[in-house]
N, C-alpha and C positions, 0 to 999 in steps of 0.2 A: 115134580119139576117139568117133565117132562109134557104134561098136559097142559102146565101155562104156556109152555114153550107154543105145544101147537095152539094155543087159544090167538097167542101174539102174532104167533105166525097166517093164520086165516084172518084176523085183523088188518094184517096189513096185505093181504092181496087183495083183501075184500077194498078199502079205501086208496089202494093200485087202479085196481078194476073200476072205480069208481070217480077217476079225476077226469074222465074223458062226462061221464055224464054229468058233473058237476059243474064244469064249463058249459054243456050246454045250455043247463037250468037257469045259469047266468050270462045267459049269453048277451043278454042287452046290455051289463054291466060291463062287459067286454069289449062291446061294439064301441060303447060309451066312450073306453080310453083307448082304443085303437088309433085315433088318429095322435092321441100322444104316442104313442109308442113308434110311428110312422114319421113324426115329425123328429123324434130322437134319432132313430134310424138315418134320419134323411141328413141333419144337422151337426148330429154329434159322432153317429158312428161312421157315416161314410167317408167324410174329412178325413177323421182321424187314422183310418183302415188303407187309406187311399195315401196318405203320407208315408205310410210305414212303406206301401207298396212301391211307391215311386223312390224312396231310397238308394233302392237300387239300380236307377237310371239317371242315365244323363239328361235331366227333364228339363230345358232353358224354354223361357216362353219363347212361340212362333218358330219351333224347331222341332223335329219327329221325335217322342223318347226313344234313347240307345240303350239298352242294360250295357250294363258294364259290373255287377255282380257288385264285390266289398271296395272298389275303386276308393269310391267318398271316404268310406269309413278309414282304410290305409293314409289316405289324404290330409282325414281330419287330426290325425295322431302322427303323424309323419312331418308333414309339411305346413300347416296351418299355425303358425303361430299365435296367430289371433286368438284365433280358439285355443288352443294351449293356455294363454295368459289370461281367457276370459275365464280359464275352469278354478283357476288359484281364486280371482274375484269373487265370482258366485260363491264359492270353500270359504271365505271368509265373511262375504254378506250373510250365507245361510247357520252360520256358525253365531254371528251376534244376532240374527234373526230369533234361535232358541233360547240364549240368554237372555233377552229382552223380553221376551212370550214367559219367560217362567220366573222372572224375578219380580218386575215394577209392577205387572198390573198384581201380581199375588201383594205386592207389600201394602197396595192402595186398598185390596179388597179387604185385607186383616183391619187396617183402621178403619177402615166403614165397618165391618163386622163386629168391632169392640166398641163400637155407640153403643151408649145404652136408651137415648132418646130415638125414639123412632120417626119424631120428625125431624129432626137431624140425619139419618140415616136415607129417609129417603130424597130429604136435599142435594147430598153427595153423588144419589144414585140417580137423579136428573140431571146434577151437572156433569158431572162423567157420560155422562148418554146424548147429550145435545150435541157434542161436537162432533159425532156420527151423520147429521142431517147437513154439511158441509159437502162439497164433491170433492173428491180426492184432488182432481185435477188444481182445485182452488189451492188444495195444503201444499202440495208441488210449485204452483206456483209463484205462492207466499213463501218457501222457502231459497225458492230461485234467488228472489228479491231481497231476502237475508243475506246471502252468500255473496250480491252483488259486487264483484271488488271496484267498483268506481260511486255507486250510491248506497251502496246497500247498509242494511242496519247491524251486522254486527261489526263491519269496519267502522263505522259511524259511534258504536258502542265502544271499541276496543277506544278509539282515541279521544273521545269521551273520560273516558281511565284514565289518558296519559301512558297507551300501549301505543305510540304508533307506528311502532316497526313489527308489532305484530299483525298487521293488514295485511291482507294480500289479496288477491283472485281465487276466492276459496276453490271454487270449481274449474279454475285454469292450470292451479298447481298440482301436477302429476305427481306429488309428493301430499296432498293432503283431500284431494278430490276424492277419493275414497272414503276415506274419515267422515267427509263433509258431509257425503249421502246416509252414510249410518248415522250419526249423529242427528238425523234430520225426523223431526217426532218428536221431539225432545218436550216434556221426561219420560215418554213413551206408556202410557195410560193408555193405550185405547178402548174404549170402552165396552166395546162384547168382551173384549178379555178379562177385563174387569168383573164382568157380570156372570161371566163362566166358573171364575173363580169365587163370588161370594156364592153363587145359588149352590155348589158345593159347601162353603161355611155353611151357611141355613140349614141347609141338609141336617147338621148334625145336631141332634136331640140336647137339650136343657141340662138331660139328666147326665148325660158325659160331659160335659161343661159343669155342672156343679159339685158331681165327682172331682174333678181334675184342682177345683179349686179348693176343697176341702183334703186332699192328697198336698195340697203346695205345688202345684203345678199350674201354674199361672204366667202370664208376659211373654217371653220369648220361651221358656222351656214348654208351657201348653203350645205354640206354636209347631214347635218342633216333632214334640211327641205324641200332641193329639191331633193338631187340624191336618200337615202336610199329612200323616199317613192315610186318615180317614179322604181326601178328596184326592188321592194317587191316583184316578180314574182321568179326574181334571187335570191335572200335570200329564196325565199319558195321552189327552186329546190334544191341549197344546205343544207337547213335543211332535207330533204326528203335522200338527197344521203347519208350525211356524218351519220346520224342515222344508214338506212340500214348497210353501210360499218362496221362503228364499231362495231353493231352484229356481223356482218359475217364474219368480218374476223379475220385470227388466222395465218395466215403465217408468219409474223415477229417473231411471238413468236415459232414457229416451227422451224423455222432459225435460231432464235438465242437465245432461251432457250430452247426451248423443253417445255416450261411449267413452267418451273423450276425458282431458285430452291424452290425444294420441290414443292406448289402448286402457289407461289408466281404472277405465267404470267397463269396459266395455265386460258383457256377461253373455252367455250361451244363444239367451232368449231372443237380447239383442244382435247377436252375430246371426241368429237364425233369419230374423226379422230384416236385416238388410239384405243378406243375400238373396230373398224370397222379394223382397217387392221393390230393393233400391238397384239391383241385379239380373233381375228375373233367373235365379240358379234355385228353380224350384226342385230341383232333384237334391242339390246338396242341402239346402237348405231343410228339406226332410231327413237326412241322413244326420244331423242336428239333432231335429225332434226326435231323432229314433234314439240317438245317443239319452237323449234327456228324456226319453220314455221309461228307457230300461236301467236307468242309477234310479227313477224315483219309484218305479215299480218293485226295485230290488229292496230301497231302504224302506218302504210303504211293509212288506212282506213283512219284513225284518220285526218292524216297530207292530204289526197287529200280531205276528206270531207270540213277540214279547207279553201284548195286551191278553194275547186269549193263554196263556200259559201261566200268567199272575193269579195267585190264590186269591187278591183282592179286587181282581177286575172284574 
């Protein structure tokens, strides 16, 4: 034992000692992405390093920064209402965010996955994929147009029915504006998600699918007991993304509320976003991002500790 021990151990000083010459050898390979690495640096990490730093100062554009140490942060938890009431919103966008990432597109990929025609299957899997080549900004706005409470097409639709006291200002009522924005997607396919979750199905072999059928394990109970376990990997990617997302993001409600009304949509990203450019309170407005750094780096941790600790991951 004792002389594998030192075999492994001269092995690895030797390829120790050996990473400095191996950079060299490839040094044009190096040089080659340097100016990526350069342009990350310059773009992604200085920004963002520079945010955290200025947190802690009182940084208004055309003013000297002041430090002022945890000031912001006391501020933002103290006296900030805004943000107090943007933190429930985002808890509850980021919340139907994961329900929706792990229920509709798995149910849409199961029926494409149980075609047995494969030009049928790959029908589905174009029309699922085309409404991706749309610009988001376009689906936000067509949704705006939905919601309109003076033209719009689902007032137009309700009284159509013979609902017409069901109308209203979808995005003006402080009681349903909310709703409005999640609801908005609807029936919520969207198609890499979809695609995440059948190339998962595919994945799994004939011979575990023809097993399961000859057991009487078929329809919903194969569903259960064979496909969700075997593609846990895809359920633990989109719990990871659809989390992040819903933190971070705030552009539907910048499109089509502003926040509004009154505090009703408003969320983190957006309170960050006015204070920084409709305000110039670029100090507090990092003390924001810092807040929103450190809940998505904590639950980020969380959720790959989970991944890398799972026997099936």
């Amino acid at each position: 034992m004792s002389a594998i021990a030192d075999k492994r151990r001269r092995i690895a000083v030797a390829q120790e000692g050996s990473v400095w010459r191996r950079i060299v050898h490839y040094k044009h390979a190096y040089v080659m992405i340097l100016l990526t690495f350069g342009m990350l640096a310059t773009f992604n990490y200085y920004p963002a390093l520079s945010g955290l730093y200025r947190a802690f100062f009182r940084y208004d554009v055309g003013l000297k920064p002041e430090f002022i140490g945890l000031d912001h942060f006391v501020r933002l938890f103290t006296a900030d209402d805004i943000f107090l009431s943007s933190i429930g919103n985002v808890a509850f966008l980021a919340t139907w965010n994961v329900i929706r990432a792990l229920t509709f597109p798995f149910i849409v990929a199961e029926l494409i996955f149980g075609l047995s025609n494969s030009k049928h299957k790959y029908f589905y899997r174009l029309a699922i994929i085309v409404p991706i080549v749309v610009p988001s900004m376009v689906n936000l706005l067509l949704w705006q147009f939905i919601y309109d409470g003076t033209h719009g097409a689902l007032n137009a639709l309700l009284a159509a029915l013979g609902k017409p006291e069901w109308e209203r200002a979808w995005l003006g009522d402080p009681r349903v504006a909310l709703y409005a924005v999640t609801f908005m997607g609807f029936p919520w396919v969207g198609g890499i998600n979809v695609l995440i979750y059948l190339a998962g199905l595919q994945s799994i072999t004939s011979e575990i699918i023809d097993s399961a059928k000859i057991d009487g394990c078929t329809g919903a109970r194969r569903v259960w007991y064979i496909d969700m376990p075997l593609i846990k990997g895809q359920f633990k990617f989109m719990l990871v993304t659809s989390i992040m997302g819903g933190l971070q993001g705030w552009g539907a409600m910048f499109v089509m509320t502003r926040g509004g009304p009154g505090t009703a949509t408003m969320v983190p990203g957006l309170w960050l976003y006015n204070n920084a450019f409709f305000w110039g309170r670029m100090g507090y407005a990092s003390a924001i991002g810092m807040v929103m750094f450190i809940v998505i780096m904590i639950l980020t941790v969380i959720n790959m500790r989970a991944i890398r600790t799972s026997p099936e991951a």
